[in-house]
C-alpha positions as CSV (number, residue, x, y, z in Angstrom):
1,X,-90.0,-11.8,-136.8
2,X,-92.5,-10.5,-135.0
3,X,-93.7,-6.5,-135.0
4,X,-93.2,-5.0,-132.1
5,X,-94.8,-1.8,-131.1
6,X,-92.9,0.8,-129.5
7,X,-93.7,1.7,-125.8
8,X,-95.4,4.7,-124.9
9,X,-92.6,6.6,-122.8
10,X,-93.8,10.2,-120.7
11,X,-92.4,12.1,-118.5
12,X,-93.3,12.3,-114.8
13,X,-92.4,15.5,-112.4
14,X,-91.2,15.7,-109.0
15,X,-89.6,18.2,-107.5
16,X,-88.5,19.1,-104.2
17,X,-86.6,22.4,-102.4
18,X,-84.1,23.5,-105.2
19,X,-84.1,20.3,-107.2
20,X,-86.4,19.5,-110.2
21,X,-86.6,15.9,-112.3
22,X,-87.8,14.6,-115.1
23,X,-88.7,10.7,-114.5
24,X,-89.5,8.3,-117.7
25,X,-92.4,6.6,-117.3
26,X,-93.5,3.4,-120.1
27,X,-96.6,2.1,-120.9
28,X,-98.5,0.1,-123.8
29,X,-96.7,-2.6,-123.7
30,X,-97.7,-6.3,-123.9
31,X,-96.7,-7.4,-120.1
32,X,-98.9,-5.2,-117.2
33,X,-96.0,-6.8,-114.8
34,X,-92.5,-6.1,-117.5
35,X,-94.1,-2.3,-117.4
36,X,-94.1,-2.0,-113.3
37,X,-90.7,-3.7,-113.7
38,X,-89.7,-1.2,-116.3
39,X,-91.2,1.7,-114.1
40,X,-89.7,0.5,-110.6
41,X,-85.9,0.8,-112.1
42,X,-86.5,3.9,-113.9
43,X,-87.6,5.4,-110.4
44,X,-85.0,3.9,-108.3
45,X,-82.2,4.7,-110.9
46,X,-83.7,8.2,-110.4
47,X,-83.4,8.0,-106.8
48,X,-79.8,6.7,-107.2
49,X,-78.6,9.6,-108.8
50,X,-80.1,11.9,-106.6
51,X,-78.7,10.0,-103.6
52,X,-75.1,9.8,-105.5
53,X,-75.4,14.0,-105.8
54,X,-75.0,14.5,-102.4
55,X,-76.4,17.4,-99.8
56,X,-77.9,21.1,-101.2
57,X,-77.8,22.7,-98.8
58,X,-75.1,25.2,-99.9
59,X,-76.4,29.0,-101.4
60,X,-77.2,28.7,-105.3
61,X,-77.3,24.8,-104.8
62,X,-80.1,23.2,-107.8
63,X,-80.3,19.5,-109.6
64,X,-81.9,18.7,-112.8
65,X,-82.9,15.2,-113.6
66,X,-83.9,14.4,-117.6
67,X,-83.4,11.6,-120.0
68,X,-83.0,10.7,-123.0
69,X,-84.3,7.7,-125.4
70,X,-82.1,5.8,-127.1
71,X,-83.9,2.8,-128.6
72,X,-87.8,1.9,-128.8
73,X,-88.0,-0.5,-131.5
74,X,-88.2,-4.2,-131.9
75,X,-88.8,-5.1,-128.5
76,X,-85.8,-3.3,-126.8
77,X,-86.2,0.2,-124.8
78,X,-82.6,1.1,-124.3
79,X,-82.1,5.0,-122.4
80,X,-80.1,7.3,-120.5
81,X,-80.9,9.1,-117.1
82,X,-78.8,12.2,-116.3
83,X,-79.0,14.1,-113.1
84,X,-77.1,17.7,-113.1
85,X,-76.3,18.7,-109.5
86,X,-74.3,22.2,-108.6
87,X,-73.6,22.2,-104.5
88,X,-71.0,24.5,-104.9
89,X,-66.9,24.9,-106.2
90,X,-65.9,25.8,-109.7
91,X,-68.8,24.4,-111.5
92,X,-71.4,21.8,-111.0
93,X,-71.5,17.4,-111.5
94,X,-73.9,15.5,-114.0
95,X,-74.5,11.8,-113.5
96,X,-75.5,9.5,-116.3
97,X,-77.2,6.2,-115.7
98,X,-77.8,4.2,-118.7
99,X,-80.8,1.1,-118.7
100,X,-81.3,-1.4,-121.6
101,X,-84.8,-3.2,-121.1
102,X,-86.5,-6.0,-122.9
103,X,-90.2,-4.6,-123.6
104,X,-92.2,-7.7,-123.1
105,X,-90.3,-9.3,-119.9
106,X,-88.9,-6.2,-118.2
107,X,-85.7,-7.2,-117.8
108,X,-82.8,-5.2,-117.3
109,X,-79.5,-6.2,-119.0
110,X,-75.9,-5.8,-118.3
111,X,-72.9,-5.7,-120.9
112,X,-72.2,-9.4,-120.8
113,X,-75.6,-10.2,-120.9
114,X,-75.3,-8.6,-124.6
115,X,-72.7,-11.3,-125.7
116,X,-72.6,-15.0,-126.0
117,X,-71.1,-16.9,-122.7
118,X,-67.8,-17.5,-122.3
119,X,-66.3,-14.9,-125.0
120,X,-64.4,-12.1,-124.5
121,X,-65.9,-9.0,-125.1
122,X,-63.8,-6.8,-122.9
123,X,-61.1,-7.4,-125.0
124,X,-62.9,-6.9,-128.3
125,X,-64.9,-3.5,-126.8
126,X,-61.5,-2.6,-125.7
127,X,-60.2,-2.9,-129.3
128,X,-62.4,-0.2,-130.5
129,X,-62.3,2.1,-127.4
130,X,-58.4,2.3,-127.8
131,X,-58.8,3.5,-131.4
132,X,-61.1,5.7,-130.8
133,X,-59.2,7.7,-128.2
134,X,-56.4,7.6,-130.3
135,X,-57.8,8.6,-133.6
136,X,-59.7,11.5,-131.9
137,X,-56.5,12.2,-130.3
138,X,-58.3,12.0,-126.5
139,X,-55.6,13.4,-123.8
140,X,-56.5,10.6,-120.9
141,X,-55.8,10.9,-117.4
142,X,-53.9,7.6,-117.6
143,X,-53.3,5.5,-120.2
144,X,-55.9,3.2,-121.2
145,X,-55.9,-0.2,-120.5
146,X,-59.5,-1.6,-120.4
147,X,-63.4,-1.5,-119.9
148,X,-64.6,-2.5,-116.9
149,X,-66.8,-5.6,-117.6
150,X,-69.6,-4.0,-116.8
151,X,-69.1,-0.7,-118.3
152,X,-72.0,1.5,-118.8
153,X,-73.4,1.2,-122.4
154,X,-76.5,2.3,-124.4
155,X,-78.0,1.3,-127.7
156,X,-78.9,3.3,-130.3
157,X,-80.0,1.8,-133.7
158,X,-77.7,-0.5,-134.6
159,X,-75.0,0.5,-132.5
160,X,-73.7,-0.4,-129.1
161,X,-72.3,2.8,-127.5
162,X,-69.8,2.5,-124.2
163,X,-68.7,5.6,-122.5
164,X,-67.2,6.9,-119.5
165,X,-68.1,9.3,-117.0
166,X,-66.7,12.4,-115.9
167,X,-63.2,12.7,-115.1
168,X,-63.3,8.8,-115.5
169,X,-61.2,8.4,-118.5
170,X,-60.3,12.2,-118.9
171,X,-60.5,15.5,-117.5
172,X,-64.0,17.3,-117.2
173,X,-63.5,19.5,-120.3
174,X,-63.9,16.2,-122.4
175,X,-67.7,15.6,-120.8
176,X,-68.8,12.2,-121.4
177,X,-66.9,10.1,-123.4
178,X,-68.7,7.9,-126.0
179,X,-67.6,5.2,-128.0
180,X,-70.0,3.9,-130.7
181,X,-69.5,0.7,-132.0
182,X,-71.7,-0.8,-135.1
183,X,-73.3,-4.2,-134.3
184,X,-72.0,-6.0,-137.1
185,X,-67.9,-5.8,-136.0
186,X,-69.6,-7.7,-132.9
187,X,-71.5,-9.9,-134.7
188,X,-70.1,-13.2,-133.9
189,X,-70.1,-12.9,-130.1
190,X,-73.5,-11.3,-129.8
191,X,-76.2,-13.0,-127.8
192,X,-78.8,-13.5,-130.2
193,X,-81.5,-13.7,-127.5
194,X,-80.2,-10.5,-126.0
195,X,-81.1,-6.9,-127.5
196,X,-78.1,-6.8,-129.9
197,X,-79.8,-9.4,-131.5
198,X,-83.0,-7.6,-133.5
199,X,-80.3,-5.1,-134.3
200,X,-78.4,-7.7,-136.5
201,X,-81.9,-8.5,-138.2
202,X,-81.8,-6.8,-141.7
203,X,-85.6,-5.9,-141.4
């Protein structure tokens, strides 16, 4: 298998009245054209959250944008976006977008796009989402029936992690709500052409 270098990720500024973001922005890679695709998602997933936030125009109203990296190895640059917004009540709303890339095309990949067509991941993901929520003994708002099948996921290493948003599976005290699961309990439904695939690779 090939080396892959990683890509060069910095961060770009903008800021505007009471709001101030930190936007990822890759280079170095092989592709001029998968590094504008790279960049153009990053920015509108930035733009996204902003929009999702809402108005702030009420006294003591701020956002934060940041990220963080996840993966940047073997040809995969996996990553979260968050954007913090407070516009007022009790306390204030963060957003997390998560984006999975391959670093030579530039595309963009969804959950099923991780596993082999035609098998059922939902129900496998489900599997280890329901343990984990009961062996960490998570109160949930209602009781847990299943992923959605696109349900926001990031990798890390060698691990596929699916969470929740906020108040999504359980009240706001919880935060985000992550569920790592290793590669190799998915191994036989995982799209080897997909970016679980180097992660399998003992290298």
């Amino acid at each position: 298998m090939a080396v892959s270098s990683p890509l060069i990720v910095q961060t770009a500024k903008a800021t505007f009245p009471k709001a101030d973001l930190s936007i990822p922005h890759v280079s170095g890679g092989t592709s001029e054209a998968a590094m504008a695709a790279i960049n153009k998602a990053l920015l509108h997933t930035a733009q996204q959250l902003v929009n999702s936030q809402g108005s702030l125009e009420a006294p003591g109203s701020e956002m934060i944008g940041y990220f963080e990296l996840k993966t940047n190895e073997k040809g995969i640059l996996s990553l979260s976006m968050y954007n913090y917004a407070y516009t007022g009540g009790a306390h204030g709303m963060t957003l997390q977008k998560s984006l999975t890339f391959n670093a030579s095309t530039g595309q963009s990949y969804t959950l099923a796009e991780l596993f082999k067509p035609g098998s059922d991941y939902v129900s496998r993901i489900n599997k280890f989402v329901a343990a984990g929520i009961q062996a960490r003994g998570i109160d949930t708002l209602e009781p847990f029936k299943t992923i959605a099948p696109d349900q926001p996921f990031y990798i890390a290493d060698r691990t596929l992690v699916i969470y929740f948003g906020l108040y999504e599976l359980a009240a706001y005290v919880y935060g985000f709500l992550y569920f790592p699961i290793s590669v190799y309990d998915l191994g036989d439904i995982i799209n080897e052409d997909g970016p679980l695939g180097p992660m399998l690779a003992n290298d």
